[in-house]
GUDOZA-568665 format. One record per residue (C-alpha): x, y, z; residue in one letter. Coordinates in steps of 0.2 Angstrom, whole numbers, plus 5000, padded with zeros to 4 digits. Example, Ala and Ser with C-alpha at 12.3 -4.5 7.8 and 13.67 -1.06 7.14 Angstrom:
REM GUDOZA-568665
506249785039a 506849955036s 
END
This chain:
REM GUDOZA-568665
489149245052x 488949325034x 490349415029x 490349545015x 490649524999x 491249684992x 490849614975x 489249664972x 488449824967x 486949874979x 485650004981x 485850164995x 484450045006x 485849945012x 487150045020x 488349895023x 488449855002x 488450035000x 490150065007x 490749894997x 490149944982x 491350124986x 492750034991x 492549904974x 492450064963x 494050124973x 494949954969x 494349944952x 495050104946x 496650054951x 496649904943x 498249854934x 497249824914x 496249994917x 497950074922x 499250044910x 498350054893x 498550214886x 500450254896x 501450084886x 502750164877x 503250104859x 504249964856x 506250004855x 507149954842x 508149814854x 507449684869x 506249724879x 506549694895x 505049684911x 505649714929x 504649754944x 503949694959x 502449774971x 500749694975x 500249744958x 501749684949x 501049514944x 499349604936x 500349724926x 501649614921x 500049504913x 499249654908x 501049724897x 500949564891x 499249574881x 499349734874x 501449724871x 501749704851x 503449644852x 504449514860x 505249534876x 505649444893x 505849484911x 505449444929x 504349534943x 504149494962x 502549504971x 502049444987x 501449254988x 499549244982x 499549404971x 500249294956x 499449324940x 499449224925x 500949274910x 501749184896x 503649264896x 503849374910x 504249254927x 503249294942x 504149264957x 503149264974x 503949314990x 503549375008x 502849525013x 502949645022x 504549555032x 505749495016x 506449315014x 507549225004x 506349204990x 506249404988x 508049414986x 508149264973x 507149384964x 508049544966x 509449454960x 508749394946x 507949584942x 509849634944x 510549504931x 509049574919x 509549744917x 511349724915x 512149694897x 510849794887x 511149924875x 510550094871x 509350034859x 508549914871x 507049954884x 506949904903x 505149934908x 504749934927x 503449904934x 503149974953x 501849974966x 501749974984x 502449824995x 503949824981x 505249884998x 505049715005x 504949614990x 506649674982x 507649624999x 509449624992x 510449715005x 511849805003x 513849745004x 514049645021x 512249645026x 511349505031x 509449465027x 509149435044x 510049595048x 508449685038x 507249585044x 507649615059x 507549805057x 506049795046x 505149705060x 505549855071x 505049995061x 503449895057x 503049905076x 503750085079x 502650185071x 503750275058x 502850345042x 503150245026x 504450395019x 505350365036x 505450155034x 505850185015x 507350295018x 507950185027x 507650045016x 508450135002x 510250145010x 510549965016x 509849894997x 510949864983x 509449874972x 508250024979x 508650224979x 509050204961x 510350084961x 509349974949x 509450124934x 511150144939x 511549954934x 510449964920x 511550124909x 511350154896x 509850054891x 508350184895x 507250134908x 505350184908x 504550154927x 502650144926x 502050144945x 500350124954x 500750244968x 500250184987x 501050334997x 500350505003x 500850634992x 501450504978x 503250544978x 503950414967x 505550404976x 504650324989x 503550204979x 504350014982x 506050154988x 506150204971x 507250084964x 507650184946x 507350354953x 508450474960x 508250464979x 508150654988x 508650575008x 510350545014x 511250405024x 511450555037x 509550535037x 509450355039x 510450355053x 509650485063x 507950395061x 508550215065x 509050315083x 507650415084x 506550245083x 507850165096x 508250025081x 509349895088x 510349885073x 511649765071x 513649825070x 513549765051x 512149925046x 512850055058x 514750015050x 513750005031x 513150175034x 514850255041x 515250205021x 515250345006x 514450184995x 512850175005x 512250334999x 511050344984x 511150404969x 510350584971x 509550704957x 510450764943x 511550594943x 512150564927x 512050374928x 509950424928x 509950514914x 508950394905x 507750354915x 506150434917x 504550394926x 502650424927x 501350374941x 499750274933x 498650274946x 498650364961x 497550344980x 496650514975x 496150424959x 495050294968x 494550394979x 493850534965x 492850354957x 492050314974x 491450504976x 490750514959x 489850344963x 489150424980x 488450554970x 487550454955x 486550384972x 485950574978x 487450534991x 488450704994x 490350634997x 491750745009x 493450705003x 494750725016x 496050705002x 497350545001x 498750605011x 497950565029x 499150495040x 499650465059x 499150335074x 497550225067x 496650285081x 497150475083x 496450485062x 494850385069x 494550515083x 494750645070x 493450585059x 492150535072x 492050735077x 491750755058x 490450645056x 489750705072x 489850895066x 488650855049x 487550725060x 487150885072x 487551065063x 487550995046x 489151065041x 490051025028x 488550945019x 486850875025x 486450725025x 486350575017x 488350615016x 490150515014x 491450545021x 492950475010x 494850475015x 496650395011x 498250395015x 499450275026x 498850275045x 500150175058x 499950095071x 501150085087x 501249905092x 501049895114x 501349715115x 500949545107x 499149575106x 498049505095x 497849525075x 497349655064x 497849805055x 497749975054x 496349995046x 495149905058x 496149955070x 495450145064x 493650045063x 493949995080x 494350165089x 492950255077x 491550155082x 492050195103x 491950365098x 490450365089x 489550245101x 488150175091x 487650365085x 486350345073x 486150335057x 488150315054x 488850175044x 490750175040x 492050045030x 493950035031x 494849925021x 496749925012x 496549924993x 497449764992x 496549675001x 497549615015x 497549725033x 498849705044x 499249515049x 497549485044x 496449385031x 495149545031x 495549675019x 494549775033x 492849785041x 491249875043x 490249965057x 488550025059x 487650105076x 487249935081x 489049875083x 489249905103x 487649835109x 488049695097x 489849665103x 489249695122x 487949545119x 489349425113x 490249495131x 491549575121x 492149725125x 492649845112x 493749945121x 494749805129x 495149725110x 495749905105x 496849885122x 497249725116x 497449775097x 496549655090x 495249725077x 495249585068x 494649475082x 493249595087x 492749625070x 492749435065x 491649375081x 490249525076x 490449435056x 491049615051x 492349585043x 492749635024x 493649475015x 494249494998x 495849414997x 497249494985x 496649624973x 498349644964x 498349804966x 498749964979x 498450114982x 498350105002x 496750145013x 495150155010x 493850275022x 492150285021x 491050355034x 489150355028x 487950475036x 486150455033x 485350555047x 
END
């Protein structure tokens, strides 16, 4: 079955394009190019040096390169497929969201590169989401498999990206500001595409050149609250003075500063403006959403149904468009997915086929979940559809596998890496 595109523009007469054509203005405005053009910094009088690592990492190491007017060198991590093409910065590919060997080749490599540098020289970084897994260098007397093991386990337990990050943060040599740390006294400029509700910086890629606010204490009361299994190695690391971060005011920061580029509110403000150039009146929930997939999908199914029969909010034809970082609570093996068509999955039960009610969800960089999709579509026909194919929709959301119920229907929303992130993308178009 046709899968699509989301390349193409199209007119408000195809509802399924429509909603693409919001989600490519989303990603486009994100883009690494469009982003980092009027925030480059002038050259120092010394090297230039490029660190980073982050979905987008390999698109802005490229795109530094083309408009940079002096020589430098460097080295960014990004996660296998999101390469781009550069001429003196290296681009290292590695795993994600679950680090391997490859990712801590790299941070070892973005740690020699900052060392040895001068006050006159520059260490630009560049950030964006997925950096936390990319820059795997644990701390002293961790093992990889020791933080695979608990990324694995926060990944299925439903903590909030802030909660998984701080704990990142303070069993890595590199993240929570360590990097800055390594780097004094050379000043270090961080350029970040923010993927996280609220866009705090220290929680982008866990803030690897910032001051991080949490506290070991922190870190240890979440890996229990969570019921991690940790190895003796972490629990004993984190009984240590050493595995707390470097916090605000640190003196070893003092040179380093910061500023967000692109943030989710940004795309989301793009594909509004687009809604409206086609007499489409768009809701924006706002970019800080966040919660079970399908709690937030039950939420937004009384919204749309609230304009659909009192016309609150706005009358029809409407949007509604939303962010933020939804999670979802693995029960089991299951099937595949992520959490956005897991949100696509739970919304169309509630909806049940009402009419006249489109909807998207996709992750901005282009992968969902343990998925090739970057999410799916739904229209009012999706459940008699499914039910012809004997599929039942509420047994694959049992089952949590969107991405086996959305694939079979040829719903699915296939763009492969977008090198770039700033989380989900929510689109729920109401026509009637």
């Amino acid at each position: 079955m046709r899968e699509p595109s989301c390349q193409n523009a199209a007119m408000i007469d195809d509802p399924r394009q429509f909603l693409c054509t919001l989600f490519d203005k989303a990603v486009e405005t994100a883009g690494a190019e469009r982003c980092l053009k009027n925030h480059l910094p002038t050259p120092p009088r010394g090297r230039t040096v490029i660190v980073g690592a982050g979905k987008a990492a390999a698109a802005m190491a490229s795109a530094v390169e083309a408009r940079w007017s002096g020589e430098l060198t460097g080295v960014v991590v990004t996660p296998y497929g999101h390469g781009a093409p550069t001429r003196y910065i290296e681009v290292v590919e590695a795993s994600h969201p679950v680090p391997d060997d490859a990712g801590t080749r790299g941070a070892r490599q973005v740690l020699e590169a900052v060392q040895g540098l001068s006050e006159d020289d520059l260490v630009l970084c560049l950030i964006s989401g997925g950096g936390s897994a990319l820059l795997a260098y644990p701390a002293d007397g961790i093992a990889l498999d020791d933080k695979r093991t608990i990324t694995r386990a926060l990944l299925r337990s439903g903590a909030s990206i802030h909660e998984i990050n701080c704990v990142r943060k303070h069993l890595s040599a590199i993240k929570g500001g360590r990097l800055a740390t390594l780097a004094a006294p050379t000043t270090v400029l961080t350029l970040a595409i923010s993927d996280v509700p609220g866009d705090d910086i220290s929680v982008i890629a866990s803030g690897p050149t910032v001051a991080d606010p949490s506290t070991r204490d922190e870190a240890v009361a979440l890996l229990k609250q969570y019921r991690i299994e940790a190895p003796t190695a972490v629990w004993s690391w984190l009984e240590r003075p050493e595995s707390e971060t470097p916090k605000p005011g640190d003196p070893a920061l003092g040179r380093s500063g910061a500023a967000i580029i692109a943030t989710p509110q940004d795309s989301l403000n793009a594909a509004a403006d687009y809604a409206r150039s086609k007499g489409v009146t768009p809701i924006v929930l706002g970019d800080t959403i966040e919660g079970e997939a399908r709690d937030v999908a039950l939420v937004h199914a009384a919204i749309a149904r609230e304009v659909v029969t009192n016309g609150r909010l706005a009358a029809p034809p409407a949007v509604i468009i939303s962010g933020g970082e939804t999670t979802v609570t693995l029960r089991g093996e299951g099937g595949s997915g992520g959490r956005n068509q897991e949100f696509l999955l739970a919304l169309a039960g509630a909806l049940n086929g009402m009419r006249g009610v489109h909807a998207l969800a996709c992750d901005t960089d282009g992968i969902d979940g343990f998925s090739k999709a970057a999410g799916a579509v739904i229209d009012p026909t999706t459940p008699e559809r499914a039910a012809a194919l004997n599929i039942s929709l509420t047994a694959m959301l049992e089952r949590q596998d969107s991405f086996g119920f959305f694939d079979a229907l040829g719903d699915s929303v296939v763009t492969g890496p977008t090198r770039t992130n700033v989380n989900d993308f929510r689109a729920i178009l109401i026509l009637t």
